[in-house]
Phi, psi and omega in degrees: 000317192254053124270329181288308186277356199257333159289299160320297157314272142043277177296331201263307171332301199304300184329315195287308200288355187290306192307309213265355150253015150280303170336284181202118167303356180253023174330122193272151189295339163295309170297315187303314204289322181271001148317301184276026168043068152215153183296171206270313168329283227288290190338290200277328167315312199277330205222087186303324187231181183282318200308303202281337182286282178326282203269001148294317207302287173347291177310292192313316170304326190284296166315332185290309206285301212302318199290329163303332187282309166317311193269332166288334173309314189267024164198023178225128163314144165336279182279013146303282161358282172308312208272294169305354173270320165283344190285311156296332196280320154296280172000306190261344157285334171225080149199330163245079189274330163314308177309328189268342174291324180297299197305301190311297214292323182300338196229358164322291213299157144005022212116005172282112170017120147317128163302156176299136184313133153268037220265310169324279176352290189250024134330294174333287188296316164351275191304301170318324192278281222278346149310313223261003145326304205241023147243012176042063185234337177231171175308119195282168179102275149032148178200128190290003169272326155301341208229346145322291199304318186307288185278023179283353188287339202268342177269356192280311180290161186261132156269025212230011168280159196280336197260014177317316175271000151284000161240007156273342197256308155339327197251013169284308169268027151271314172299305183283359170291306190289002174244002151317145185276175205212110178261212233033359152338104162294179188274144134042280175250061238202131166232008182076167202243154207294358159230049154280163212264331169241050196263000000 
């Protein structure tokens, strides 16, 4: 019982603070802790500092969204899958700018913490490319380094404009048109065959 509640709390912690430094990254830490109704102990038990609070909640996000790419894969087509996932992955890029700002002010100093790995991320984009590969949906080949650069113009945008998520969601089927498969696209590892015509 008190690992269940001592998780909860945790969880009421993480909650609180995602809202109120999506808000303002400089949210003082006295708000966060009576948003999430837990005592100044139990705070500092989980989070010694501000620092150390910023770069879990950061991580903890980044794993949900990577982790999302698994659970649309197991109930979507490949490319529903994608499109809805990328769909999230703006959702968490423009829409917690607070949050990235909090980061920045946590790891900018001196000796200061690495930020947390985006590695889960493109671990993501990885599986969703080589899912929807191998439903011949997208371009074979693909790399999650091909797929930053294609959409980085998109990370880009103000979120704080009203039409934002309508030129995100545009500029969402333009990056998934050019990464639509074509046909004669060979496979990958295809190197094509020795009487092919554009050989």
């Amino acid at each position: 019982m008190r690992r269940a509640d001592a998780r909860r709390n945790r969880e009421r912690i993480l909650e609180a603070a995602l809202a109120e430094l999506t808000r303002d990254a400089c949210a003082p830490l006295s708000v966060i802790r009576r948003r999430a109704g837990v005592g100044q102990a139990t705070f500092y038990r989980n989070f010694p500092d501000r620092d150390a609070l910023v770069l879990e909640l950061y991580g903890h996000e980044i794993r949900q969204v990577a982790r999302a790419a698994t659970e649309l894969l197991a109930t979507r087509p490949p490319d529903q899958a994608l499109r809805e996932w990328l769909d999230r992955l703006a959702r968490f890029t423009l829409t917690k700018t607070g949050l990235a700002e909090a980061l920045r002010h946590a790891t900018r100093a001196p000796g200061a913490p690495d930020k947390p790995s985006y590695a889960p991320v493109e671990d993501a984009v990885r599986l969703l490319l080589r899912a929807n590969e191998q439903a011949g949906t997208v371009r074979p080949g693909l790399t999650p380094e091909d797929f930053f650069l294609a959409t980085a113009g998109i990370w880009q945008l103000d979120p704080t404009a009203d039409d934002w998520p309508a030129r995100t969601a545009r500029l969402l089927d333009l990056v998934l048109y050019g990464l639509r498969s074509r046909p004669g696209d060979r496979p990958a590892d295809d190197p094509g065959s020795p009487d092919s015509p554009d050989d």
